[in-house]
C-alpha positions as CSV (number, residue, x, y, z in Angstrom):
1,X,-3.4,-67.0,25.4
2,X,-1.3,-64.7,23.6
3,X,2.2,-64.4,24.8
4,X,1.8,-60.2,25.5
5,X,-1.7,-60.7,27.2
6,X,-0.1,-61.2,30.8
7,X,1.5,-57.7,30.1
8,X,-1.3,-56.0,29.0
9,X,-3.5,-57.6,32.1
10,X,-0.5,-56.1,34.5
11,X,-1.3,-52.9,32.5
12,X,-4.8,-52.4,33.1
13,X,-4.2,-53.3,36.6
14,X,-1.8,-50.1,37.4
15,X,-4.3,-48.0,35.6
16,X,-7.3,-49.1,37.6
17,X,-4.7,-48.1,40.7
18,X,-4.0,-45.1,39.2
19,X,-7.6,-43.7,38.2
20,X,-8.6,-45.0,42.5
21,X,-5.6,-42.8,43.5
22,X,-7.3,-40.0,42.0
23,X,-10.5,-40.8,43.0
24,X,-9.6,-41.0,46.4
25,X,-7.3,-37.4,46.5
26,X,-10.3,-35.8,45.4
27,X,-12.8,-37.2,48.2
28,X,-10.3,-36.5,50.7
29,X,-10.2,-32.5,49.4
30,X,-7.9,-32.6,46.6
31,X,-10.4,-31.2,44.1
32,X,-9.3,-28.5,42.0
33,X,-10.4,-24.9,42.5
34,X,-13.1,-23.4,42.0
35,X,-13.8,-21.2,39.2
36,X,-13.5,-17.7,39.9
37,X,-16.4,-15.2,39.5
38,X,-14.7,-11.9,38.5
39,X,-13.3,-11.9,34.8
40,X,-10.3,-9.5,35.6
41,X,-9.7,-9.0,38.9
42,X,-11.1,-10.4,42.3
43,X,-10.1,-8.0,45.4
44,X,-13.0,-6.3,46.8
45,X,-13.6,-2.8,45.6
46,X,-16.3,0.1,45.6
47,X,-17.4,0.9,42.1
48,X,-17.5,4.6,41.2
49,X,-19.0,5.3,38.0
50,X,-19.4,8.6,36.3
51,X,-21.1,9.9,33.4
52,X,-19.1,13.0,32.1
53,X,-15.6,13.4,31.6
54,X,-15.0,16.3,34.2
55,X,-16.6,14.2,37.2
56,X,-14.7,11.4,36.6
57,X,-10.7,13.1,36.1
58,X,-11.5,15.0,39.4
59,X,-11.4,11.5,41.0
60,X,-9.1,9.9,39.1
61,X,-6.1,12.7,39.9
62,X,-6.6,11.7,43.4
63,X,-6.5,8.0,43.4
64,X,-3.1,6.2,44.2
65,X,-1.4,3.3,43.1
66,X,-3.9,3.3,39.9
67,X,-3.5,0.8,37.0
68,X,-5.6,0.6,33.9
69,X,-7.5,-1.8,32.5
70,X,-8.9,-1.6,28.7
71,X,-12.3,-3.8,28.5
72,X,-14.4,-3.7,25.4
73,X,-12.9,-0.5,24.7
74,X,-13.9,1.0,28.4
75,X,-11.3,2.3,30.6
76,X,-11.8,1.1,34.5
77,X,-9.1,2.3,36.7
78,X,-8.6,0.3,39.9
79,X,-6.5,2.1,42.7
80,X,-6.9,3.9,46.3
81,X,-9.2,6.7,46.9
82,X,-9.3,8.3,50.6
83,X,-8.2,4.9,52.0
84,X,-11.3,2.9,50.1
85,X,-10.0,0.3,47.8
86,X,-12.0,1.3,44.0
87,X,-12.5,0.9,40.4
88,X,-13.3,4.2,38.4
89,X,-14.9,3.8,35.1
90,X,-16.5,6.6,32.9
91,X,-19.9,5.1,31.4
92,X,-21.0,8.3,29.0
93,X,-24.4,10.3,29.2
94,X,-27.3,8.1,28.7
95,X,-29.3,5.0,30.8
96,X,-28.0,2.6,28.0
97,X,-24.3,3.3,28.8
98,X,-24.9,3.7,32.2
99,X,-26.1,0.1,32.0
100,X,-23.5,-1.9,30.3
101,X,-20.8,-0.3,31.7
102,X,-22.0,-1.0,35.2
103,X,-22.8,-4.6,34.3
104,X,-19.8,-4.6,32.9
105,X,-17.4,-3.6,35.9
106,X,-19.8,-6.2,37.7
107,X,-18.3,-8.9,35.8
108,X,-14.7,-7.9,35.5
109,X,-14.4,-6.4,39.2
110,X,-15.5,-8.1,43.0
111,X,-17.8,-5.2,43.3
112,X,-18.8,-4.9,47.1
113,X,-20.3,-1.3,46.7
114,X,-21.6,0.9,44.2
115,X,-21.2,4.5,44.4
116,X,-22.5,6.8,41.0
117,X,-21.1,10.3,40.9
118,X,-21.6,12.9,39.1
119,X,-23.8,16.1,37.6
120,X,-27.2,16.6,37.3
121,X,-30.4,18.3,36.6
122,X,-32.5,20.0,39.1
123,X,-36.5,18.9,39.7
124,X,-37.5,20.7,43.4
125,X,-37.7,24.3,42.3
126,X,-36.4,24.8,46.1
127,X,-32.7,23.6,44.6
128,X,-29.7,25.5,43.5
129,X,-26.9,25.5,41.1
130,X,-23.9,24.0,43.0
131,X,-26.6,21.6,45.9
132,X,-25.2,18.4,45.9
133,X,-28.5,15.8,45.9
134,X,-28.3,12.5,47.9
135,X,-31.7,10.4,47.3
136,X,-33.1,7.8,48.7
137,X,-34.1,6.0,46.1
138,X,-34.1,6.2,41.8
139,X,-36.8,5.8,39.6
140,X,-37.7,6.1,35.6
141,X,-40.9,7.5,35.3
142,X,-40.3,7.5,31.4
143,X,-40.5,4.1,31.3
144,X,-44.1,4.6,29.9
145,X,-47.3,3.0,28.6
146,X,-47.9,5.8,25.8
147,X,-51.8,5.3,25.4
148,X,-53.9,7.5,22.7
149,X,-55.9,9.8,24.9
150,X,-55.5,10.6,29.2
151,X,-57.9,7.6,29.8
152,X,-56.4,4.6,31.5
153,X,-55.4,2.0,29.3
154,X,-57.4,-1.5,29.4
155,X,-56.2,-3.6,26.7
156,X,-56.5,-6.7,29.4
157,X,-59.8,-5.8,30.7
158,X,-59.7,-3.5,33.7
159,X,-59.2,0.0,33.1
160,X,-55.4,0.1,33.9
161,X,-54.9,-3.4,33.5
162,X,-52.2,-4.3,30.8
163,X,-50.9,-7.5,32.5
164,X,-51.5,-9.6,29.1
165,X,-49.0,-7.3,27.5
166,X,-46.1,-8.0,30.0
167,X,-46.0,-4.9,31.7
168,X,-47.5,-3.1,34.5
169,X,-48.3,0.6,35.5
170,X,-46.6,2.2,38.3
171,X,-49.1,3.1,41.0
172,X,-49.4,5.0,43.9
173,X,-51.6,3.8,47.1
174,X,-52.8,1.2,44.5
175,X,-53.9,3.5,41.8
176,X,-52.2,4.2,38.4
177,X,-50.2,7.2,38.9
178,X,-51.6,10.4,36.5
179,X,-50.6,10.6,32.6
180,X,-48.4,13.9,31.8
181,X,-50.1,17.0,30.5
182,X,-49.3,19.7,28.4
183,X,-50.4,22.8,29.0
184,X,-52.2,24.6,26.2
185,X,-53.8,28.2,26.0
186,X,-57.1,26.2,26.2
187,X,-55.9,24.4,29.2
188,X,-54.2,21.3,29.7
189,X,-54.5,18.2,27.3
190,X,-53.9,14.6,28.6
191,X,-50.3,12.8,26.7
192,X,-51.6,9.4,27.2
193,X,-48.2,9.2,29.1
194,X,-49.0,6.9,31.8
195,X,-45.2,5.7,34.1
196,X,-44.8,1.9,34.3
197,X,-42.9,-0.5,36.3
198,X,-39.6,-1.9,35.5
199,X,-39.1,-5.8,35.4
200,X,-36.2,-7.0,37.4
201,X,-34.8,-10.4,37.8
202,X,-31.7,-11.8,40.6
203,X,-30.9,-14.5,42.7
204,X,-33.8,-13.9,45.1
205,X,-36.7,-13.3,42.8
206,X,-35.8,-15.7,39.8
207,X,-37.8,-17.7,38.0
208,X,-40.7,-15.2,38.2
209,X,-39.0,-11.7,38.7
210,X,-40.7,-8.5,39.7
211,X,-42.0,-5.1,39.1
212,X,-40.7,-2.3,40.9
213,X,-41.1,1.4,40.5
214,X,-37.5,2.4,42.3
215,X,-34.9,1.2,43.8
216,X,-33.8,2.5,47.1
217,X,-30.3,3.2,48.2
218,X,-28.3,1.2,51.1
219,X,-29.1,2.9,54.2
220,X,-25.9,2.2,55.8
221,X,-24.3,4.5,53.3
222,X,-27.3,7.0,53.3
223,X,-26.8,7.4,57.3
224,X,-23.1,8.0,56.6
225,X,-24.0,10.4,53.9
226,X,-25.9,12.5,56.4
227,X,-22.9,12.8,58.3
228,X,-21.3,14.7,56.5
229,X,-20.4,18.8,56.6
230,X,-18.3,19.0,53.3
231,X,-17.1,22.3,52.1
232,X,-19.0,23.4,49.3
233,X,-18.0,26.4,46.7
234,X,-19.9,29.5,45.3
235,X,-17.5,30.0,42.4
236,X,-16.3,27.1,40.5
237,X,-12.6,27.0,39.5
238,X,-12.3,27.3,36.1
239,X,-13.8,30.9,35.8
240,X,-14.2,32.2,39.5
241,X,-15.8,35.1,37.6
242,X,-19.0,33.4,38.0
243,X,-20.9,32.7,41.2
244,X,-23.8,31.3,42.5
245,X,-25.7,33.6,44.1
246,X,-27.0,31.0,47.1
247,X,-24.5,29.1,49.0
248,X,-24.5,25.4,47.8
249,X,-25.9,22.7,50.5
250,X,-25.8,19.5,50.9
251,X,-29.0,17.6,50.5
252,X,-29.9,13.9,51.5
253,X,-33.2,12.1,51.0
254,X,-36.3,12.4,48.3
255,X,-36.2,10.4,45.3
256,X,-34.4,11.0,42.3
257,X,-35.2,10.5,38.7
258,X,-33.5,9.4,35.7
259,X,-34.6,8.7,31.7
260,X,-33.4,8.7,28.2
261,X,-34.4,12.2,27.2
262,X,-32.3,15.8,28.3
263,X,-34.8,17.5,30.1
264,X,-35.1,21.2,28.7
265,X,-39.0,21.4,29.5
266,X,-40.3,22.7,32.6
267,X,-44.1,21.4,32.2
268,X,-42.6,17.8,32.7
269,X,-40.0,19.3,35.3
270,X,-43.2,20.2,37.4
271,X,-45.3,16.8,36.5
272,X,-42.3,15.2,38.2
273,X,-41.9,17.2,41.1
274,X,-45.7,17.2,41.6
275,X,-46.5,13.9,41.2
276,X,-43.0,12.7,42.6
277,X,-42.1,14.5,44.4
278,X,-38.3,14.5,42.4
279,X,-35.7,16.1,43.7
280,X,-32.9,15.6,40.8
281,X,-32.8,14.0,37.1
282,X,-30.3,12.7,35.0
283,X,-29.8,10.1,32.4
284,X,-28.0,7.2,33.8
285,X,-28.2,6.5,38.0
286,X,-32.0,4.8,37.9
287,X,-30.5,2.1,35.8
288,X,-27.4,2.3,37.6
289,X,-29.3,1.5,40.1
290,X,-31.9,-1.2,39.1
291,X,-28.1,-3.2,37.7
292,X,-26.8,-2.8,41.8
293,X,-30.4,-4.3,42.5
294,X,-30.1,-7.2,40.1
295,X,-26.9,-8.3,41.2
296,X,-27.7,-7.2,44.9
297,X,-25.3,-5.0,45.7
298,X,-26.1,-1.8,48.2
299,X,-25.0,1.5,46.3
300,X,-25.4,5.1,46.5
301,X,-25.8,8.2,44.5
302,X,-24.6,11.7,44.6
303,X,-25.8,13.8,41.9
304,X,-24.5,17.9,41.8
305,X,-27.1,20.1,40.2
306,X,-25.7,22.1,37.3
307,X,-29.3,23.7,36.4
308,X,-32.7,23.4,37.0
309,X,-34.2,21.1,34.0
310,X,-35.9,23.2,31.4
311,X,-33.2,26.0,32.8
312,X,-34.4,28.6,30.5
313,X,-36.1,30.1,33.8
314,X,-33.2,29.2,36.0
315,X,-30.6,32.5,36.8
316,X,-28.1,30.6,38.0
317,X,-27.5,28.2,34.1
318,X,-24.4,30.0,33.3
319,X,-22.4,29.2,36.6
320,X,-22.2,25.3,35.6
321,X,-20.9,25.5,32.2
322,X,-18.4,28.1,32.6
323,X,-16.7,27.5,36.0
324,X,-16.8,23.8,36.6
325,X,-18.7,24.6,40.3
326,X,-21.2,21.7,39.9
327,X,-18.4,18.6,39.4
328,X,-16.7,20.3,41.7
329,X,-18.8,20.3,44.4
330,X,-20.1,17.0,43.6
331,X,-16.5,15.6,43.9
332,X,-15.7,17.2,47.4
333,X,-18.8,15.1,48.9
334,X,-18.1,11.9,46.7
335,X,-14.0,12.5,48.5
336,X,-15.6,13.3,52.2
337,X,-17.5,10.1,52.0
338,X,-14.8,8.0,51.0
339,X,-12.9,9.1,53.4
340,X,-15.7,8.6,56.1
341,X,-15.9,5.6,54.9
342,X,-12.7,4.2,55.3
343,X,-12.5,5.7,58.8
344,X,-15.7,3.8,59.8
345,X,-14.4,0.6,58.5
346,X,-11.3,1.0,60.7
């Protein structure tokens, strides 16, 4: 035997004591943390996400103790709103933006709540310039199967079966809902515009997802919502020149709307109202909604109405765009709930 070889035995020996040491910490809880979920920061917060510039600063000047924090070039603003705990982040007009961002602050942020804020078009010709619009639940109807004529569609088969294609269209009591139609001097022509379903995938549905039309709001927030008796202006602030000429109300329930298109056309504005029964559109809150859904977090919406879409044949246009009434509005019932909020929590 070589002369070191009782050494290196002795060697061994403390290592194999060592390595059972460990081995042993860890089965007795020693084990080392685990990792955390939230890229950034990890203290409980309601999201508030905005699409334009002037909802967002409203909400912004009031929040306290506010840090910044630059991600992918996005600027979310964690801080204290009306007693609530938040992160604000601007996502810019459109459902793609209003996506990633919101995916986004998901990742970075402990997100308990989701709350979208901001402006919006108006769909039930019963609405006004400066009505603030709480629904019930966001859908987008142009998610669409664009077929060549108004017939139903039946490349699986079926006449409205497209199954084999991945997709599925949105129905109502079990049958397709109608294509859009223009109307013509001669009457109206069919679009081939039929609305689909959109595929969603969490925790609760994986590995085969599902296909949902809309995606409702929490009702623990809607009920609060209905609560409320904010204040709500005729003349907006920046030009109290210009008035509405109805007082502004506060309007909770229906179904809202939201697609990739500005709606300026008031043929479609009636198909949705008709057909879906719409209250409000916008660009961004239905797939603001469907990413609360896919992670599974409650959330709610208040949209403002700064015109009717298609607004040509709305009055009232001109109050919006040159006194600021609509954010402004919008941000007094996004505030009052907040602060309800944190007083019901107490």
């Amino acid at each position: 035997m070589p002369a070191h070889a009782p050494v290196l035995k002795m060697l061994r020996q403390a290592a194999c004591a060592l390595l059972a040491g460990a081995a042993l910490m860890a089965t007795a809880g020693a084990a080392p943390p685990a990792k955390s979920h939230c890229l950034s920061e990890c203290r409980p917060r309601i999201g508030i996400v905005s699409a334009f510039g002037a909802e967002a600063d409203i909400l912004l000047e009031q929040t306290q103790k506010k840090r910044d924090w630059k991600i992918n070039g996005n600027r979310f603003t964690t801080g204290e709103l009306r007693g609530n705990q938040v992160v604000i982040v601007l996502s810019g007009v459109s459902v793609v933006n209003a996506t990633m961002v919101t995916q986004l602050m998901m990742d970075h942020f402990h997100i308990e709540r989701l709350l979208m804020s901001g402006i919006a078009g108006g769909v039930n010709p019963a609405s006004h310039v400066g009505d603030v619009t709480v629904p019930e639940s966001w859908a987008m109807p142009m998610e669409v199967y664009w077929n060549g004529d108004g017939s139903l569609p039946s490349p699986c088969g079926a006449a409205g079966d497209v199954s084999c294609l991945g997709v599925k269209l949105a129905a109502d009591n079990g049958k397709p809902r109608p294509d859009f139609k223009f109307d013509t001097p001669n009457g109206p022509v069919s679009s081939g515009l039929f609305m689909r379903d959109n595929f969603v995938m969490n925790a609760s549905n994986a590995p085969q997802g599902e296909f949902r039309f809309e995606f409702q709001a929490d009702p623990e927030m809607l009920a609060l919502a209905r609560t409320l008796k904010p204040g709500l202006a005729k003349c907006g602030p920046k030009n109290p020149s210009l008035c509405v000429s109805v007082q502004p109300e506060l309007r909770v329930g229906g179904r809202g709307v939201s697609g990739s298109a500005f709606l300026a056309n008031p043929g479609y504005r009636a198909y949705l109202f008709d057909n879906l029964q719409a209250q409000v559109v916008d660009m961004e809150t239905g797939a603001f909604a469907q990413v609360a859904y896919a992670n599974r977090v409650p959330f709610i919406a208040f949209r403002s109405l700064s015109d009717l879409a298609g607004g040509n044949d709305f009055k009232d246009v001109g109050a919006f765009f040159g006194s600021g009434l609509a954010e402004t509005n919008e941000a007094n019932v996004t505030l009052a709930f907040l602060e309800a909020w944190s007083r019901r929590r107490r």
